[in-house]
C-alpha positions in Angstrom: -41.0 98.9 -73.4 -37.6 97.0 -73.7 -38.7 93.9 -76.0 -35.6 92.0 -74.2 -36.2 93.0 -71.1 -40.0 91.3 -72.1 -39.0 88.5 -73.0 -36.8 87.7 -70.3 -39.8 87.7 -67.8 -42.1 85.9 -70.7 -39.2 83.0 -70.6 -39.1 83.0 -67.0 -42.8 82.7 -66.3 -43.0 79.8 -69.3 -40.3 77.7 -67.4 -42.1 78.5 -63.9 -45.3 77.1 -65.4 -43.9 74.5 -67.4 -41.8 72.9 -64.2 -45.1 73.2 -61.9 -46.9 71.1 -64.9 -44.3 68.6 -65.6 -43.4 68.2 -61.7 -47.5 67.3 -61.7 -47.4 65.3 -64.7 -44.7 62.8 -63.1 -46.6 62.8 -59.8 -49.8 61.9 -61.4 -48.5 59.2 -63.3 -50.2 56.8 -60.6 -53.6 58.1 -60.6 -53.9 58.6 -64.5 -53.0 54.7 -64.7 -54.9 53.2 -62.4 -56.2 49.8 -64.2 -54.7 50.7 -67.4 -53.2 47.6 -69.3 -50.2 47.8 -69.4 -49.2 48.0 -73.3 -51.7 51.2 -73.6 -50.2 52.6 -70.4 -47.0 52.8 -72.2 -48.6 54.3 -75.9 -50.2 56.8 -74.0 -47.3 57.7 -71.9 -45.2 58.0 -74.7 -46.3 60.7 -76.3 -47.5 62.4 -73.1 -44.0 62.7 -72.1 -42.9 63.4 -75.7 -42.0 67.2 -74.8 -43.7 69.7 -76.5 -44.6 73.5 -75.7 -46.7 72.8 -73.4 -49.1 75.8 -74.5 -52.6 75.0 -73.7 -51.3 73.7 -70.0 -49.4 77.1 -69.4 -51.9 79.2 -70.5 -55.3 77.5 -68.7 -52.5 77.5 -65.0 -52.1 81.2 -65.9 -55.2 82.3 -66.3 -56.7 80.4 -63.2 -53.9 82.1 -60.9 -55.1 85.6 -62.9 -58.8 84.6 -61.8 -58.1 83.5 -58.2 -57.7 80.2 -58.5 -54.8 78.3 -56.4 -52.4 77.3 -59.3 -52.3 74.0 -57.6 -56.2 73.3 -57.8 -55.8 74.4 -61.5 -53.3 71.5 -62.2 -56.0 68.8 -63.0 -57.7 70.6 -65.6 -54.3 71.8 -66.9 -53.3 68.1 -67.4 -56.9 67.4 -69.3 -56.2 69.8 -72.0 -52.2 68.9 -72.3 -53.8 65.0 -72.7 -56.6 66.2 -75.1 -53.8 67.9 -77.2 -51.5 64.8 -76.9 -54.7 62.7 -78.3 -55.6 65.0 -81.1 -51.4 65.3 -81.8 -51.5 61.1 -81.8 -54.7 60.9 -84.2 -53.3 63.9 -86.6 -49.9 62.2 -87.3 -52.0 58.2 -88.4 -51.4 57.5 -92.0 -54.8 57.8 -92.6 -54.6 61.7 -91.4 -51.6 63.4 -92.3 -48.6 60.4 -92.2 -46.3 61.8 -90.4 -43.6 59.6 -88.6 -42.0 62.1 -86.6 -43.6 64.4 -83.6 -41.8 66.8 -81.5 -38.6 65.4 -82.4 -39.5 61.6 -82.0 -41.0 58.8 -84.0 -44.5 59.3 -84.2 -46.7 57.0 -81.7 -48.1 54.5 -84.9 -44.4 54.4 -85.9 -43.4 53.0 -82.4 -46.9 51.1 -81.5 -48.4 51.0 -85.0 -51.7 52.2 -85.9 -54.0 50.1 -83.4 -52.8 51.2 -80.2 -52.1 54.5 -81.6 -55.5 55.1 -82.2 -56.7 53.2 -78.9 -53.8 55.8 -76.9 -55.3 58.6 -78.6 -59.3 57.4 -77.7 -58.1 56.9 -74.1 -55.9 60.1 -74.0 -59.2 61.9 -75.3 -61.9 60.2 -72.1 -59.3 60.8 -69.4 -58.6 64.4 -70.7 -62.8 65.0 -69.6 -62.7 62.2 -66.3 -59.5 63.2 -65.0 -59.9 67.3 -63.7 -63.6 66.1 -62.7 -62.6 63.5 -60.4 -59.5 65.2 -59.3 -60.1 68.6 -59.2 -60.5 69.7 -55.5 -61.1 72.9 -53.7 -62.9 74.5 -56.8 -66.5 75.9 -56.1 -69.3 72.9 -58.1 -70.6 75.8 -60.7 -67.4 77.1 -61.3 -66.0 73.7 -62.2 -69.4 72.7 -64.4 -68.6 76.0 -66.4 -65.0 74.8 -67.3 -65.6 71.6 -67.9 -68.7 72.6 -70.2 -66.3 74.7 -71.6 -63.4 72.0 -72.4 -65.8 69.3 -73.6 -67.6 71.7 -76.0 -64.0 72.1 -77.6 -63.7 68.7 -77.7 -66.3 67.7 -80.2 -67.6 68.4 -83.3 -68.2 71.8 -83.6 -64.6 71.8 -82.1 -60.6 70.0 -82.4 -62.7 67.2 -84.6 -64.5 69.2 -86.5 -61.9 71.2 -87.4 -59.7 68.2 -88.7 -62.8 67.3 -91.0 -62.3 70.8 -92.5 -58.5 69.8 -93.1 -59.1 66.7 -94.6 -62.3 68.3 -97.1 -60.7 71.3 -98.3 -62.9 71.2 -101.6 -64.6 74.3 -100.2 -61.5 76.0 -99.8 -61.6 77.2 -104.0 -64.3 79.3 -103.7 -64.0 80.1 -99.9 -60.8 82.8 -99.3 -61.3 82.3 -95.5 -61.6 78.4 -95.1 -58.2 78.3 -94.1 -59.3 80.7 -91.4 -62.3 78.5 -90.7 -59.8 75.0 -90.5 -57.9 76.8 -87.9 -59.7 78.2 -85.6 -61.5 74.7 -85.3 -58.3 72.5 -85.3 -56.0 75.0 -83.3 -57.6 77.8 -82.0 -60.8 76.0 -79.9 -58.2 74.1 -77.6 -56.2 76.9 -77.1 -58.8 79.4 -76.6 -60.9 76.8 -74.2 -57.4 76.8 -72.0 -57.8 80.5 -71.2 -61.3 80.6 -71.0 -61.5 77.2 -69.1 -58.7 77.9 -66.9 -60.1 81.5 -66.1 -63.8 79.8 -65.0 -62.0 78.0 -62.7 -61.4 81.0 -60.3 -64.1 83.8 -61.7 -67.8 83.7 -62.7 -67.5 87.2 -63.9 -68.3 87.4 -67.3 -66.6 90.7 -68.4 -63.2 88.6 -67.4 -64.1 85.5 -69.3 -65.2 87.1 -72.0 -62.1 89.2 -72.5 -60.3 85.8 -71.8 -62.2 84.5 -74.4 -61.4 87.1 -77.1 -57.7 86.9 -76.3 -57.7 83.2 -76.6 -59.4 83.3 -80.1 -56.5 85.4 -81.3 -54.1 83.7 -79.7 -55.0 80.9 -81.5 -55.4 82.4 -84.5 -52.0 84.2 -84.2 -50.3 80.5 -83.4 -51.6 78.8 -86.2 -50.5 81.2 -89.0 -46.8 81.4 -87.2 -46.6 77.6 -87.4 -47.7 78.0 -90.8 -44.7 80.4 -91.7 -42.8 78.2 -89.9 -43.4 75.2 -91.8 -41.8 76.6 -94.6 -39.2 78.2 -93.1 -38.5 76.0 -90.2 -36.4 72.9 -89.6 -36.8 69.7 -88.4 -34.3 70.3 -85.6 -36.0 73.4 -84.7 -39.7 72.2 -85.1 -39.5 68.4 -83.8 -41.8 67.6 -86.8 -41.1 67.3 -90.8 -41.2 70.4 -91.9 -42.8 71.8 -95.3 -45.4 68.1 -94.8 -48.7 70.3 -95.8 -47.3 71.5 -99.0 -45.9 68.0 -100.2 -49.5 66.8 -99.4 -51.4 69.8 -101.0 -52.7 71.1 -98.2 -54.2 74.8 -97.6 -52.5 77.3 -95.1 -52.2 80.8 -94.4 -49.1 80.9 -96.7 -50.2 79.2 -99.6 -53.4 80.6 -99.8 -52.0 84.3 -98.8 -48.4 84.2 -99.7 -45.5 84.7 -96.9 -46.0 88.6 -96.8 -49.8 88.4 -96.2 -49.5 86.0 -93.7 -46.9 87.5 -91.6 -48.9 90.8 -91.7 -52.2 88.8 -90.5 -50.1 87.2 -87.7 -49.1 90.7 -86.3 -52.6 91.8 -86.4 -54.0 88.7 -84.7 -51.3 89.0 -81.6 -52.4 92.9 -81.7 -56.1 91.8 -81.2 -55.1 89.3 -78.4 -53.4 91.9 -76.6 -55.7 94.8 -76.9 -58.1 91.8 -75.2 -56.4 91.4 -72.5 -55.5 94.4 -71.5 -58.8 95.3 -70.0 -58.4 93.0 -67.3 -54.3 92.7 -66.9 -51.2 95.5 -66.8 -48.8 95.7 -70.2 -46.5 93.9 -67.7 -48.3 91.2 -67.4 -47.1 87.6 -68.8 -50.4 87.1 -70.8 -50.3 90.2 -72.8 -46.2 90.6 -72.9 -46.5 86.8 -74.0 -48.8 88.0 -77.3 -45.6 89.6 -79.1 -43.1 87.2 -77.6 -45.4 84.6 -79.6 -45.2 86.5 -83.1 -41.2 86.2 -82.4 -41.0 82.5 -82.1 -38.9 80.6 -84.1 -40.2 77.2 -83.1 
């Protein structure tokens, strides 16, 4: 299969997503603000409309179209997980996290706000990310809803996104653990992203075969993402990654590179994506974005 020819329709099917979401994003602006004071409303937007990939949005309005669900009634729950990501993104970057004063390619939200309504923005993002695609999410059948939000808030918590940034912040473990940089990011990173596919997919299907294979291809999309940003880290740049680059190895920080070296790593990331496709492909043609979008992952470059 022509690998440009792939990533053309990968690039084309991002942007279709990532319009639809942005389009709803401005639309919703109303609703999601309702009552809000007015000095939060601005924190939170801030860094909701900072930019970004918009990864976990994409991929939960994918796989609801895949399952049956109207891309439309998917748009809700899409918008929880972009504002749960936004919250975690807001929380990560506080000087008592990681300090860092820039995110995608602007000052960081303490750096604008400070460090009070950064963390109140980020506690707010968090509760509307759950209230939000339950009270707005329409023409979805009860059960199938329950099962996605059950899904999303279980990646929420502590065996999830937060426990995983305790395992970042303790990395103790990590001299006679090899794999506890494995463990740190498929709580930090990979729960969100594979909740999106999973969460998204629920939406449309209660067929457990789909959501299962769903699940599996999430896990290693995840996994794949998290040692690419890794690489890219210390190869990337600021331009290209909208964040300071090389900011886990000036703070001593485990990833896949310094705990497997750049070769290791890059091997790991190609077997990860392999895994995610090979799930995926039970349910969905080669041709498909969400498999074609596996290997046009591994070839990012921000």
């Amino acid at each position: 299969m022509d690998k440009t020819d792939a990533d053309l329709r990968v690039k084309k099917e991002l942007k279709k997503y990532r319009d639809f979401f942005e389009e709803y994003l401005d639309v919703s602006s109303e609703l999601r603000n309702k009552g809000v004071p007015e000095k939060l409303q601005q924190a939170m937007d801030y860094s909701l409309f900072a930019g970004g990939k918009r990864l976990r949005p994409i991929l939960c309005l994918a796989a609801a179209e895949r399952c049956g669900c109207d891309l439309r009634d998917a748009f809700p729950l899409a918008l929880g997980f972009e504002m749960l990501h936004t919250a975690t993104l807001i929380h990560d970057d506080l000087p008592c996290m990681d300090d860092d004063d820039m995110r995608r390619g602007k000052p960081s939200n303490h750096a604008v706000f400070g460090e009070t309504f950064a963390v109140l923005a980020g506690d707010a993002l968090l509760a509307l990310s759950l209230e939000f695609p339950l009270c707005h999410s329409k023409n979805i059948e009860h059960h199938k809803l329950l099962r996605a939000m059950q899904i999303f808030s279980s990646a929420v918590g502590p065996a999830g996104v937060c426990g995983g940034q305790v395992l970042d912040m303790d990395t103790a473990p990590a001299a006679t653990d090899p794999n506890y940089v494995r463990k740190i990011a498929s709580l930090k990173t990979g729960t969100l992203i594979r909740a999106a596919v999973t969460a998204g997919a629920a939406l449309g299907t209660d067929d457990e075969n789909v959501l299962s294979c769903c699940y599996e291809y999430g896990t290693h999309i995840g996994s794949a993402f998290q040692i690419i940003d890794d690489i890219l880290d210390v190869s990337g740049t600021a331009e290209e990654l909208g964040k300071t680059p090389g900011k886990d190895t000036e703070q001593g920080k485990i990833t896949h590179v310094s705990v497997y070296g750049m070769k290791i790593a890059a091997k790991m990331a190609e077997e990860e994506t392999m895994l995610a496709k090979k799930s995926i492909l039970k349910i969905l043609p080669e041709d498909d974005f969400l498999p074609e979008f596996t290997e046009y992952l591994l070839r990012r470059t921000y």
